[in-house]
Kinemage of the C-alpha trace (Angstrom):
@kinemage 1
@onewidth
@group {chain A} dominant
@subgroup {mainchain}
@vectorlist {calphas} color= white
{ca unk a 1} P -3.390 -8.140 -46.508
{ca unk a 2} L -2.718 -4.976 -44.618
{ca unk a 3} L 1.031 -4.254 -44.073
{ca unk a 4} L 2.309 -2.054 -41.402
{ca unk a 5} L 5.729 -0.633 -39.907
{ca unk a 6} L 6.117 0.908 -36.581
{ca unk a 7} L 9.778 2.195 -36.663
{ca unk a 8} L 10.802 3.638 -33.018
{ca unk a 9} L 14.654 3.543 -32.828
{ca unk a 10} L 15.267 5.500 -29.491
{ca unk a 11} L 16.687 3.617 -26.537
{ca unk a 12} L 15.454 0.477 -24.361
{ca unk a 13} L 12.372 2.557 -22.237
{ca unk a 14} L 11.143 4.200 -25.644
{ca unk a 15} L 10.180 0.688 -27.184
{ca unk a 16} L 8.420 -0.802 -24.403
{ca unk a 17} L 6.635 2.256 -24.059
{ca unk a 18} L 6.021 1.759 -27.890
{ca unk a 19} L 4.138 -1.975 -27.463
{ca unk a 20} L 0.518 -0.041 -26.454
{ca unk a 21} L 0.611 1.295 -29.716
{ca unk a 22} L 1.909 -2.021 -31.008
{ca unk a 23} L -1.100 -3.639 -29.314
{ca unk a 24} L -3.693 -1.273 -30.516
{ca unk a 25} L -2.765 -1.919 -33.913
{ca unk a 26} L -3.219 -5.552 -33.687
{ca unk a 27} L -6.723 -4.422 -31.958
{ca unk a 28} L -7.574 -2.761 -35.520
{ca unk a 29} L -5.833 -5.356 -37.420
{ca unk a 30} L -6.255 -8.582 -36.765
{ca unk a 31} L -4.755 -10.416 -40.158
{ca unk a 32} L -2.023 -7.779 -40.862
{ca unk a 33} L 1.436 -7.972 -40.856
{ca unk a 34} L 2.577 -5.359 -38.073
{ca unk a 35} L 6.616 -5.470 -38.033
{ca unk a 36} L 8.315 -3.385 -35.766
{ca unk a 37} L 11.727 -1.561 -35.633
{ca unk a 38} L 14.256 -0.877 -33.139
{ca unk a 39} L 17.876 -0.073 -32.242
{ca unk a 40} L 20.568 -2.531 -32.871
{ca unk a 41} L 22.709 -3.840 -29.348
{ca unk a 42} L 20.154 -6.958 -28.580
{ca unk a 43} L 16.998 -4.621 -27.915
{ca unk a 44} L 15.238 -6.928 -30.535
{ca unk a 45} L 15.612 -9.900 -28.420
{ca unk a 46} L 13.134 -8.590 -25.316
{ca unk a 47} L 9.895 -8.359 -28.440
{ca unk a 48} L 10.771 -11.444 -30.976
{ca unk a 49} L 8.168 -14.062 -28.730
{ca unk a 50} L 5.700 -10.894 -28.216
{ca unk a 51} L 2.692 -13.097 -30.979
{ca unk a 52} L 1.225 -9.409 -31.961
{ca unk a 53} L 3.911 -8.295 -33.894
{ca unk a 54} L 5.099 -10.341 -36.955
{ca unk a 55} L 8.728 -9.535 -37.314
{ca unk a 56} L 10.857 -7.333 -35.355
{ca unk a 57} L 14.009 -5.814 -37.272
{ca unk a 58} L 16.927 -4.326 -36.018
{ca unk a 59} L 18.644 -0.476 -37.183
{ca unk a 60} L 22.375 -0.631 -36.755
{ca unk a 61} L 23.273 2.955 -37.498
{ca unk a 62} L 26.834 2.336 -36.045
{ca unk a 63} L 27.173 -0.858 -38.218
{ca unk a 64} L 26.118 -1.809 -41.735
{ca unk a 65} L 23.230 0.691 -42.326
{ca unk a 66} L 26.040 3.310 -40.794
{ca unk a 67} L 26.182 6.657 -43.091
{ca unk a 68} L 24.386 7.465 -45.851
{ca unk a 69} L 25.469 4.500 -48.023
{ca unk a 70} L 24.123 2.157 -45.398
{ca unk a 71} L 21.021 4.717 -45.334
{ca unk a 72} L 20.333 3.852 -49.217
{ca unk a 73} L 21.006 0.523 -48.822
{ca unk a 74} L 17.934 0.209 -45.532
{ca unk a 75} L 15.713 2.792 -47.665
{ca unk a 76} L 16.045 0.322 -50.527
{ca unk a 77} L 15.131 -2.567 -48.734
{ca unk a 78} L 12.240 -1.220 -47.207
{ca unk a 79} L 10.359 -0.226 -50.210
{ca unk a 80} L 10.768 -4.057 -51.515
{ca unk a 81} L 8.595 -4.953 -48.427
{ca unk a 82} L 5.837 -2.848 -49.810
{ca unk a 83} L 4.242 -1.645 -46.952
{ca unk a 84} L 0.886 0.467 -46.658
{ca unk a 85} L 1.140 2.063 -43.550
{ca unk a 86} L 4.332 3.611 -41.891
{ca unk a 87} L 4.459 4.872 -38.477
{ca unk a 88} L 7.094 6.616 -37.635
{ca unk a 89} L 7.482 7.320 -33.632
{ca unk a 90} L 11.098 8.664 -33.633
{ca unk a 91} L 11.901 12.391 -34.927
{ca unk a 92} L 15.818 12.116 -36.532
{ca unk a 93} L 16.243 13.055 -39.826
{ca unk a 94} L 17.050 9.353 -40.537
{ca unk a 95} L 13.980 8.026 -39.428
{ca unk a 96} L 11.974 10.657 -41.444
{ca unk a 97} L 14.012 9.468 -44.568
{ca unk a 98} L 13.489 5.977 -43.960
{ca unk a 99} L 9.268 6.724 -43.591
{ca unk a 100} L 9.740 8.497 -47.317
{ca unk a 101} L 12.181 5.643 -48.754
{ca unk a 102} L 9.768 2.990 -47.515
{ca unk a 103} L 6.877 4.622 -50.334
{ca unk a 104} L 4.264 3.509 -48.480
{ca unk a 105} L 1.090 5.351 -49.411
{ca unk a 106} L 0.311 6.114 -45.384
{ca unk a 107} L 3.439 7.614 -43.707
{ca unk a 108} L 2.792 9.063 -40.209
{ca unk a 109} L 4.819 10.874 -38.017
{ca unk a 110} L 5.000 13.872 -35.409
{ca unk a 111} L 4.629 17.439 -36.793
{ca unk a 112} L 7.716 18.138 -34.790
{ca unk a 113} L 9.942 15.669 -36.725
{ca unk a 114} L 12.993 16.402 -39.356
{ca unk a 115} L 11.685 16.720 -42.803
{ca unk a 116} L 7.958 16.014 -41.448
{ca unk a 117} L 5.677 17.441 -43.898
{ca unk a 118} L 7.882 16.563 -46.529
{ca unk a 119} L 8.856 12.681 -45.654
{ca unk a 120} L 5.312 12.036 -43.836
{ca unk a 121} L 1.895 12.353 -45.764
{ca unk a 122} L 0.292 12.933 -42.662
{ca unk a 123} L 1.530 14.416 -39.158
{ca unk a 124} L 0.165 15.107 -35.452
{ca unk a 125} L 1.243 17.528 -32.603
{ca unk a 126} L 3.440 15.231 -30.166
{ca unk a 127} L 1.831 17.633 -27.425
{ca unk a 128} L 4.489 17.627 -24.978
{ca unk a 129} L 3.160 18.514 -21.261
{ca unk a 130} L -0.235 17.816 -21.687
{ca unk a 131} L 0.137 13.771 -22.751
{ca unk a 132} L 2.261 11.059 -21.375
{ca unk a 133} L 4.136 8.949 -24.005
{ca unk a 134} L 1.867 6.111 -23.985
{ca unk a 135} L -0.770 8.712 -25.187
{ca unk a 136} L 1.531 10.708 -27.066
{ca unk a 137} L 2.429 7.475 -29.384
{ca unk a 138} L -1.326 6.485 -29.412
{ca unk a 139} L -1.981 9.997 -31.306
{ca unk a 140} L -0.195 8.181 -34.418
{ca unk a 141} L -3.254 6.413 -34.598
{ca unk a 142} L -5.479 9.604 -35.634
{ca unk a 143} L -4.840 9.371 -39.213
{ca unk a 144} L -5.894 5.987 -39.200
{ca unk a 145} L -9.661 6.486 -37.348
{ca unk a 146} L -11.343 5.788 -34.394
{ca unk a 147} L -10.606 2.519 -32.877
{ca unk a 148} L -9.845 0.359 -29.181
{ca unk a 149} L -6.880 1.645 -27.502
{ca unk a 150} L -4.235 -0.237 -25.563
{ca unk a 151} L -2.684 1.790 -22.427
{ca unk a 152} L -0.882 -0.905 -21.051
{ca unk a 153} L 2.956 -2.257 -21.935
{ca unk a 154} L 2.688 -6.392 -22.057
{ca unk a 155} L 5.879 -7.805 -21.818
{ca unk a 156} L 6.306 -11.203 -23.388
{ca unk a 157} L 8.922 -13.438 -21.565
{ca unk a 158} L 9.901 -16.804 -23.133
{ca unk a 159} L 9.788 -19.913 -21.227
{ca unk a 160} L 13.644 -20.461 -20.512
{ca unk a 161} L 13.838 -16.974 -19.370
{ca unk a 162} L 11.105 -18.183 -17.204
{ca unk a 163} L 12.337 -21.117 -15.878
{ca unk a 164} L 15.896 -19.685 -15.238
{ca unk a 165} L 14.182 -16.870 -13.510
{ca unk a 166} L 12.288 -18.845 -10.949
{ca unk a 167} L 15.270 -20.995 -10.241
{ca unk a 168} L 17.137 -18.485 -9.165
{ca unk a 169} L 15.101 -16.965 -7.299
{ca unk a 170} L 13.501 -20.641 -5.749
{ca unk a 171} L 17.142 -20.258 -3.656
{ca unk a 172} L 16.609 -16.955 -2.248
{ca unk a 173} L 14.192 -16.366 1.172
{ca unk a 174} L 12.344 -13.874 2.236
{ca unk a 175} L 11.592 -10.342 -0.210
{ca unk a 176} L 14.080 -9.368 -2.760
{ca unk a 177} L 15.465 -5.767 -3.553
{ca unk a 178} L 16.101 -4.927 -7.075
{ca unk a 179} L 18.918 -1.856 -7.213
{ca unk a 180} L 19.586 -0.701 -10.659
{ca unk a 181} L 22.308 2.199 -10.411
{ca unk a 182} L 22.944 3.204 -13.724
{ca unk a 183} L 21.382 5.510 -16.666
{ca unk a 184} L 22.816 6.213 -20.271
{ca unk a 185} L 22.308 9.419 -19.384
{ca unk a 186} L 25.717 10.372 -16.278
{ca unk a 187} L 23.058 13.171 -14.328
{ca unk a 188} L 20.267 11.054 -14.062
{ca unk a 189} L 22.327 8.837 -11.900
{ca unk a 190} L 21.594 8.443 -8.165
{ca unk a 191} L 24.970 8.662 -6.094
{ca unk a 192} L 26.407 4.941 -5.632
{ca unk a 193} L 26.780 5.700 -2.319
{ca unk a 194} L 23.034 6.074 -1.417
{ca unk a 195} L 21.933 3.270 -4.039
{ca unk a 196} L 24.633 1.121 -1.183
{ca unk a 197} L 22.527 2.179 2.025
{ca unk a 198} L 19.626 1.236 0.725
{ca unk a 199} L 21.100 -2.049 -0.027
{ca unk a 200} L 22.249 -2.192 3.427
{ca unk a 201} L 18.829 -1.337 5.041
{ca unk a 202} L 17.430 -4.143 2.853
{ca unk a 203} L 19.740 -6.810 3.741
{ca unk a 204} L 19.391 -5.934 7.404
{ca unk a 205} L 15.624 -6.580 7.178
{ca unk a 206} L 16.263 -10.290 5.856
{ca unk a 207} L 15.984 -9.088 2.374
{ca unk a 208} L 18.443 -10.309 -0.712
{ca unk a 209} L 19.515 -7.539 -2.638
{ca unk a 210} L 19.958 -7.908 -6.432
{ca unk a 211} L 22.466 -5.534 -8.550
{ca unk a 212} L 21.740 -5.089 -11.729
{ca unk a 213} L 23.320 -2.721 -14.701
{ca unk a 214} L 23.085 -2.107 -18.841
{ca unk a 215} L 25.830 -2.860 -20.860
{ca unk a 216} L 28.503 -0.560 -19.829
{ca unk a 217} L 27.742 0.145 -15.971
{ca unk a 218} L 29.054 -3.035 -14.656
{ca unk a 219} L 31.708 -0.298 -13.118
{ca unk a 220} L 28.771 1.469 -11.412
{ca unk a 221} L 27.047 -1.573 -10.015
{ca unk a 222} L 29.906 -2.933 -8.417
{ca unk a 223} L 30.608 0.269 -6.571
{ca unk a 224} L 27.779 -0.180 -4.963
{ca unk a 225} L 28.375 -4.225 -4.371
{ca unk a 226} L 31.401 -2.810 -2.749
{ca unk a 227} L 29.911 0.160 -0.465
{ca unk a 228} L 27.616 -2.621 0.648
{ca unk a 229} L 30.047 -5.405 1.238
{ca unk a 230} L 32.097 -3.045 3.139
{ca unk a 231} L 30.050 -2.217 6.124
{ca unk a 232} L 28.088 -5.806 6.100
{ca unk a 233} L 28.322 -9.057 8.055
{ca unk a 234} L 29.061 -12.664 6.557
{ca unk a 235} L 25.456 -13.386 6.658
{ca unk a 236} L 24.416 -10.248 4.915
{ca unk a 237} L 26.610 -10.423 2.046
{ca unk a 238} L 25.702 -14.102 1.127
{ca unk a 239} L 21.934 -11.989 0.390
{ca unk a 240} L 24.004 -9.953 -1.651
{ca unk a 241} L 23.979 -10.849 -5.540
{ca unk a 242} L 25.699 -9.187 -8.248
{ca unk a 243} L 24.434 -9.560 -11.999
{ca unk a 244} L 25.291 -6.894 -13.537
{ca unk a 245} L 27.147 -8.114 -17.199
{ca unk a 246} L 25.463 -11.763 -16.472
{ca unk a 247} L 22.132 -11.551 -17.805
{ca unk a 248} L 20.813 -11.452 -21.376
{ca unk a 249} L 17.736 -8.583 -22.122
{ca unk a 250} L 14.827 -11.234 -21.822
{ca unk a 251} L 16.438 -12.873 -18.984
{ca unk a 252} L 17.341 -9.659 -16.936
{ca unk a 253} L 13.191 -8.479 -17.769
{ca unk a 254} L 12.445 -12.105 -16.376
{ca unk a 255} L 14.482 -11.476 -13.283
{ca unk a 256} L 12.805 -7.890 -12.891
{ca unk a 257} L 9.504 -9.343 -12.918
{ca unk a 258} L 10.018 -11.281 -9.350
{ca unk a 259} L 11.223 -8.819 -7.325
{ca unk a 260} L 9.913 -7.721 -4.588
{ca unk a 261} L 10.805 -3.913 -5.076
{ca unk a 262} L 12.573 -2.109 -7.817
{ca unk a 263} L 14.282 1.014 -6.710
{ca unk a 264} L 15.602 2.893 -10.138
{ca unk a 265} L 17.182 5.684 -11.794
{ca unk a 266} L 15.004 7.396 -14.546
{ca unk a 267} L 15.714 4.305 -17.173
{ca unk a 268} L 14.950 1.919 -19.653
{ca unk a 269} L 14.984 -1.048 -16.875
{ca unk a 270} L 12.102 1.307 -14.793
{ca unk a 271} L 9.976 0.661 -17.911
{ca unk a 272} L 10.310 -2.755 -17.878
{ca unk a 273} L 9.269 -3.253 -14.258
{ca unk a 274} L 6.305 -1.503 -13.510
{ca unk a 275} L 5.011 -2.757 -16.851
{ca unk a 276} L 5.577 -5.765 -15.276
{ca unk a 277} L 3.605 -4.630 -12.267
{ca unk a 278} L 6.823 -4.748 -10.057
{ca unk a 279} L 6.611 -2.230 -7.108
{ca unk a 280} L 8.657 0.506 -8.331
{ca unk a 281} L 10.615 3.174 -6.554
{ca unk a 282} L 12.017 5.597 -8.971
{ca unk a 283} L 14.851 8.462 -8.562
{ca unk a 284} L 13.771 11.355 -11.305
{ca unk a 285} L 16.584 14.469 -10.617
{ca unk a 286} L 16.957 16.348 -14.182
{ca unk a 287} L 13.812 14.970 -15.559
{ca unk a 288} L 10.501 15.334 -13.778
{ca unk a 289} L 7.386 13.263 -14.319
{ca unk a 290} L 5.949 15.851 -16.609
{ca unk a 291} L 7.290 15.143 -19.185
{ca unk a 292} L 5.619 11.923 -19.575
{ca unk a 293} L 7.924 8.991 -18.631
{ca unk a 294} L 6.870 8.284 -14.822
{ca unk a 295} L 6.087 4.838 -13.707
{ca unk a 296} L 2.473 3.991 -14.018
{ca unk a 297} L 0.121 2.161 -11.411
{ca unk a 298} L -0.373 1.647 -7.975
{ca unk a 299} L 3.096 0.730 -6.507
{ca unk a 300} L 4.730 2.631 -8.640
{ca unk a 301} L 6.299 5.710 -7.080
{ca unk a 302} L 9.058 8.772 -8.048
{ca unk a 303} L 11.267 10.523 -5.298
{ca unk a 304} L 12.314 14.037 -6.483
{ca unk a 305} L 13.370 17.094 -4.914
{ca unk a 306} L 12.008 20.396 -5.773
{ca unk a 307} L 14.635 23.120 -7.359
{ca unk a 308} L 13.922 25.649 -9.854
{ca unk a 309} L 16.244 23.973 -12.132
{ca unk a 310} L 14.025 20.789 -13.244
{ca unk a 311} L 14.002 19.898 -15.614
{ca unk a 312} L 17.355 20.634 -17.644
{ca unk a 313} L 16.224 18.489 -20.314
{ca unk a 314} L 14.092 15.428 -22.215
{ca unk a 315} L 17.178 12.951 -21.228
{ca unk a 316} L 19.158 14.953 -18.806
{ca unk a 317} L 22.548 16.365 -19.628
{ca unk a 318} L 26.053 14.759 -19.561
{ca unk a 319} L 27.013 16.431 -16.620
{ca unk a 320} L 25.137 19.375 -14.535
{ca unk a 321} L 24.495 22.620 -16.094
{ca unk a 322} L 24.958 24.590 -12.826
{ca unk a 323} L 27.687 21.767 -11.445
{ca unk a 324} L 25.545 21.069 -8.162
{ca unk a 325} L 23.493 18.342 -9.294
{ca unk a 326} L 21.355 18.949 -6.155
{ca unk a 327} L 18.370 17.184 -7.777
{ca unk a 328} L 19.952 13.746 -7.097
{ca unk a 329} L 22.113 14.629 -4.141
{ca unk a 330} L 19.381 15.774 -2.345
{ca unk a 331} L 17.172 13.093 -2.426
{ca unk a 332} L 17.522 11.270 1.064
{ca unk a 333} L 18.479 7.661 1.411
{ca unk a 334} L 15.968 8.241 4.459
{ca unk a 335} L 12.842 8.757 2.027
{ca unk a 336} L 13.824 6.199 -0.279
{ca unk a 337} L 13.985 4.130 2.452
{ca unk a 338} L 10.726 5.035 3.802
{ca unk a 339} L 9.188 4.141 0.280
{ca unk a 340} L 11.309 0.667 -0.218
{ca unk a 341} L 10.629 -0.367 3.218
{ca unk a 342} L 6.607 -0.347 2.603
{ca unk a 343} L 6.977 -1.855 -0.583
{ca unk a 344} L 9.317 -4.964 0.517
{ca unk a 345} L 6.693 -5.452 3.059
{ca unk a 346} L 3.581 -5.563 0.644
């Protein structure tokens, strides 16, 4: 029996994108084991009921595979699982370790990677600006021959998540507006201010209005609960729901997939909702759609501004290189609105 890794250890938006190549493996492979990595901090939760992959593992380079100890200890441990085909869709200098410590016979990874012609047996051009990601990833397969393709992200919810989802949302009444303020990544962030009057817009059209935020930007997401609340009616703010901190990964994805509209930073949450095929209205400022990560299909949509400066970077920087950060500021709550409006309305 065939035996394959995919190891992609990058953040929440860089593992969904990951499941097309996921999928097109099982395409090729019908009876083999096809195990997939990812980050530690509950990402392995949103894939474990996903029936194409066979086990999903967890890297926890802050925890017990932290330093190079914990390294030898993970490279060890992969080799006993005898593998024959590694894929390697992250570029670190651990993960090109890891393909050469797992001694599988087929290691691929991206020409571009630490250590890649030395820790991969064979490599391919990532070809930044000419692919998206989805396509980019499906290049790994080259090595490996012709064969179907997968394009698509399919997210696999689990039943409770499903259930729990559609109670909630059985209480609610008319459309319902997804905000989700908040990005790892401080300059991709859309001011909290103008995520709050597009909340207010919403709940003056009968919508409900749902917060939602990542571990660690509870803080953001209730400044904008509390923009909203402040300049809204009794009747309003009982539309107004705040979940930020409350829901687990498959639970929030489950939640995400109801809504009527998803209005986002540049994030791992964006992934999860137009994969989902959730109307999505998405806020790109240091990153532009270039480089691959836009929202795909129909409903999907990206406001941007145009200045010289775009992009500043694959992730965005900390803060802003020229310390304007025009390319969020001045994106109008009017065209947002303007784009949300048609889509709560579908």
């Amino acid at each position: 029996m065939t035996r394959i890794a995919v190891w992609n250890t990058a953040f929440l938006g860089d593992a969904v994108l990951t499941l097309p190549l996921l999928q097109s493996l099982r395409l090729r492979y019908p009876k083999a084991v096809l195990d997939f990595y990812v980050r530690g901090g509950g990402l392995a939760a949103l894939f474990v009921r996903n029936s194409i992959i066979s086990s999903v593992y967890t890297y926890d380079k802050q925890g017990k595979e932290k330093g190079f100890a914990g390294l030898i200890r993970l490279g060890r441990e992969l080799s006993k699982r005898k593998y024959d085909v590694w894929i390697s869709a992250h570029g670190s200098l651990r993960s090109s370790l890891l393909a050469m410590a797992s001694r599988a016979p087929v290691r691929i990874g991206y020409r571009q990677s630490a250590l890649a012609g030395l820790c991969h047996t064979h490599v391919v051009d990532r070809q930044f600006g000419r692919l998206d990601e989805i396509e980019r990833l499906l290049q790994l397969l080259r090595p490996l021959g012709p064969g179907p393709e997968s394009h698509w992200p399919e997210i696999v919810l689990g039943r409770q998540e499903i259930r729990e989802a559609e109670s909630f949302f059985a209480e609610l009444g008319g459309p319902v507006l997804g905000l989700h303020p908040g990005s790892v990544w401080a300059t991709k962030r859309w001011p909290a201010s103008y995520f709050a009057e597009i909340g207010r817009r919403a709940l003056r059209t009968g919508a409900d209005v749902l917060l939602f935020a990542g571990p660690g930007e509870e803080d953001i997401a209730l400044s904008v609960y509390e923009h909203i609340s402040a300049k809204s009616g009794r009747n309003e703010k009982s539309r107004l729901h705040n979940l930020s901190g409350r829901l687990s990964l498959p639970l929030f994805a489950a939640y995400i997939s109801r809504l009527s509209c998803y209005v986002t930073n540049d994030s791992g949450p964006m992934h999860l909702a137009w994969s989902q095929h959730v109307p999505v209205t998405a806020l790109f400022g240091p990153t532009v759609r270039s480089l691959g990560f836009s929202p795909r299909g129909l409903t999907s949509s990206v406001c941007e501004t145009p200045i010289a400066c775009r992009p500043c970077g694959l992730h965005g920087p900390i803060s802003c290189p020229l310390k304007h950060h025009h390319c969020m500021t001045r994106i109008s709550p009017d065209h947002v609105w303007e784009e949300v409006r048609e889509k709560l309305l579908l």
